[in-house]
N, C-alpha and C positions, 0 to 999 in steps of 0.2 A: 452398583450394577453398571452406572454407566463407564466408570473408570475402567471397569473390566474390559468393557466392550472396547472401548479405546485402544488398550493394549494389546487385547486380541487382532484391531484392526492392524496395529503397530508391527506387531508378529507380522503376520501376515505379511505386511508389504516387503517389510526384511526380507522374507522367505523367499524373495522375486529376485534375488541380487548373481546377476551370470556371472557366469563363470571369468570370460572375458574382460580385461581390465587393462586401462592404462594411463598412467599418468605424464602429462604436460610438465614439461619443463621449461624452466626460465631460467634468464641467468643470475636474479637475484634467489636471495636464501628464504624459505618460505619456512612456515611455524612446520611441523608434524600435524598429521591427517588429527582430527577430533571427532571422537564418535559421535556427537550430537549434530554437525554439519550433515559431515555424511551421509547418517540416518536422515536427513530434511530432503538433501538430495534426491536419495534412494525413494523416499515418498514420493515426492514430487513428479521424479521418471514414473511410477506408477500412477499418482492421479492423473497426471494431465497429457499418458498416454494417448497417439493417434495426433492427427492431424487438428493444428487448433479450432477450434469451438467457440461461439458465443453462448450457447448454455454452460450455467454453472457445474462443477464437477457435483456428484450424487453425495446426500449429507454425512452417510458414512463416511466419503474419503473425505470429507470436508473435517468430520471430527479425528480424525487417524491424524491428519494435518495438522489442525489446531492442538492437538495430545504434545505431537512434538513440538512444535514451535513455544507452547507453552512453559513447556521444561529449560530450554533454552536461556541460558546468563551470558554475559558478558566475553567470559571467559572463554566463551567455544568457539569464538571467532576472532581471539589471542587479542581481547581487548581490555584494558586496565579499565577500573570503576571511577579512578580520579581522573580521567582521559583528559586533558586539557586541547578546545577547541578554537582558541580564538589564532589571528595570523599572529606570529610574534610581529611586532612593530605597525602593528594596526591601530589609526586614529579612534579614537572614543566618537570622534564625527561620520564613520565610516557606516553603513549602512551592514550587518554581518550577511556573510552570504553561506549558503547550504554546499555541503561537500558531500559527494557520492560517490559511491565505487560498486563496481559490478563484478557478485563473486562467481556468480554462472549464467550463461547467458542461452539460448537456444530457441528456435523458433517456437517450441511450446513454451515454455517460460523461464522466469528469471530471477535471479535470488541478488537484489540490492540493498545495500548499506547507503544511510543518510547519517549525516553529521549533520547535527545543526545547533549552531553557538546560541546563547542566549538573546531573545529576540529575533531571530530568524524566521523569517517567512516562506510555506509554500502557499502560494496563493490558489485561491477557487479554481481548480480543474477536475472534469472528468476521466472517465475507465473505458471508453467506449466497448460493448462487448467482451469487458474481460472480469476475471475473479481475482482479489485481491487480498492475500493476508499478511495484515501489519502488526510485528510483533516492536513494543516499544521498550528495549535492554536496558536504557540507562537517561533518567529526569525527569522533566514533567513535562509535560506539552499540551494544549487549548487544541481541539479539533472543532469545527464546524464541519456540518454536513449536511447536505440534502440528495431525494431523489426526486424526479420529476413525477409531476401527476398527470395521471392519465385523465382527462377533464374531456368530456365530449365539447361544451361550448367553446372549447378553445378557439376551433376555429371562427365562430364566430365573435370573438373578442375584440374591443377596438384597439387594443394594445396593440403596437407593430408585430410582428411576425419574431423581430428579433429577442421578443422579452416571452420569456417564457416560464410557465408557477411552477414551483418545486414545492415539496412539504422537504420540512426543519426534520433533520432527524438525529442529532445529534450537536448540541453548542456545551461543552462542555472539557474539563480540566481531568488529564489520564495520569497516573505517576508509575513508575517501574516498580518493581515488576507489577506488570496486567496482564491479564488472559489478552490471547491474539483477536484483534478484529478482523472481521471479514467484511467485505464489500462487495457486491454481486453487478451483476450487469443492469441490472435495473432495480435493484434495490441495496438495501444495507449502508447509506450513503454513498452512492457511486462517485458522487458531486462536492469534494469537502478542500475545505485549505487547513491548510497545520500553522501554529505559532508555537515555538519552542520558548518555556518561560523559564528553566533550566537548561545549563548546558545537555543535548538529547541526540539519542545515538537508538535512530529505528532499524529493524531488519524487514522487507518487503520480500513474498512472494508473490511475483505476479504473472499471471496466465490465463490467455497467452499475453506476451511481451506487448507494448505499442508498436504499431507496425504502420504508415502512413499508404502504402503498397495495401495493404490488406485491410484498410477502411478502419484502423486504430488509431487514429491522431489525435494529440491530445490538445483538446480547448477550455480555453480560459474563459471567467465568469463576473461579471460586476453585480450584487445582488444589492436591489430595493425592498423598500417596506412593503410588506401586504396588507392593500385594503381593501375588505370585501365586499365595500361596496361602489368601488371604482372600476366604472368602465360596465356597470350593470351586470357584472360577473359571480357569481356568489358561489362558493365551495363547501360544501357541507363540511363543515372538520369535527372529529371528534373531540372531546375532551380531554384539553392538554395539546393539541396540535398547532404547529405553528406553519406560517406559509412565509413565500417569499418570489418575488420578479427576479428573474436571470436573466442577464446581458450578455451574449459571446462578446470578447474582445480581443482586440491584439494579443498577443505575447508580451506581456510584462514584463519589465525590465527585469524585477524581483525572483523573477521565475526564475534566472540565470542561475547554474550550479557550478562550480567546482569539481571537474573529475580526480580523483585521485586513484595510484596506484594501488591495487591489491595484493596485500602481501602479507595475507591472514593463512590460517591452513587451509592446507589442501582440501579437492575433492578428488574422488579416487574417480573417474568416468565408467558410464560400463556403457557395454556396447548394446 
């Protein structure tokens, strides 16, 4: 039943596609349009319709979203399974760094490609007000994640201001193919860092985009041990929950990416 319902929503968003069309050119040679982009596209222009939003899209378009992104391999964004990530002539002492490329970009959101070699790190940051789904095409990778807890005594906590408690919502190892995660604006782990333990190749929709202008900037986290009975603090957790102190911090070095060219298929634009 719910599969149906997915398709039906899939249908659907198809069914929204104008007439009007036009494609961007470049002067490099790009793959041929692939119906599975497209179609992500085509959704995307439908969910995250209007002017961007801090509430999350409604969970129908959320699952119409996750239906395609789910279906999605390797190959729909003219990528090989043996992809080889590391720099040729790169030191064994080098520190690997993450590669990105942005296949659509637009003030409602954005469809980016990460590469990331074995061992690579994206460290602890935040979504500020935006919805986020991560489909992971190719390895294995370690997520962490938290969201914040909404704690009345916080303010009264002796903790600086700049530490702030999150609950654990995710410390755990994903491998290809998995269903897409989602991240929400205040929940779903909005709060997480990625370790690639395979060479790892994610696709990210996100909406709306970070925007530093429109109060989306993205910060970085140093996270301590939670003890609950430091600082006269106590959280009622339920069973199986885990907590943790968050630190804002600079911009980590590690956080530096690698932009690379996109030269995957097309997307057809509509107006």
């Amino acid at each position: 039943m719910e599969g149906g319902l997915v398709e039906q929503r899939r249908e659907s968003v198809m069914n929204k596609v104008i007439r009007k069309r036009k494609i961007k050119r470049r002067g490099k040679k790009l793959l041929p349009i692939r119906v599975g982009l497209q179609e992500l596209y085509i959704c995307c222009r439908f969910v995250f319709k209007g002017p961007p939003a801090a509430s999350p899209p409604p969970p129908d378009h959320v699952q119409a979203l996750c239906g395609i992104l789910d279906s999605m391999k390797p190959e729909d964004l003219g990528l090989s399974r043996d992809l080889q990530l590391s720099k040729p002539g790169s030191s064994v002492y080098e520190k690997p760094r993450v590669m990105c490329t942005t296949i659509y970009e637009s003030r409602e959101f954005s469809l980016v490609l990460f590469f990331l070699p074995p061992g690579a790190v994206i460290p602890l940051h935040n979504h500020p007000g935006m919805t986020v789904f991560s489909k992971l095409l190719l390895g294995t990778m370690h997520v962490k994640s938290y969201d914040w807890v909404d704690c009345v005594d916080m303010k009264e906590s002796k903790k600086p201001p700049k530490f702030r408690l999150a609950r654990l919502k995710a410390d755990n190892d994903y491998t290809a193919p998995c269903n897409t995660s989602v991240l929400y604006p205040r929940s779903g782990g909005n709060i997480h860092s990625l370790i690639a333990i395979t060479p790892c190749v994610m696709l990210d929709v996100i909406g709306p985009p970070y925007s530093k202008e429109e109060g989306r900037d993205c910060s970085y986290y140093k996270e301590f041990p939670y003890d609950a009975t430091s600082d006269g603090e106590v959280v009622k957790a339920e069973e199986g929950e885990s907590y943790g102190w968050l630190e804002e911090i600079e911009t980590p070095e590690e956080s530096q990416m690698d932009g690379v060219e996109y030269l995957g298929p097309q997307i057809i634009e509509t107006a």
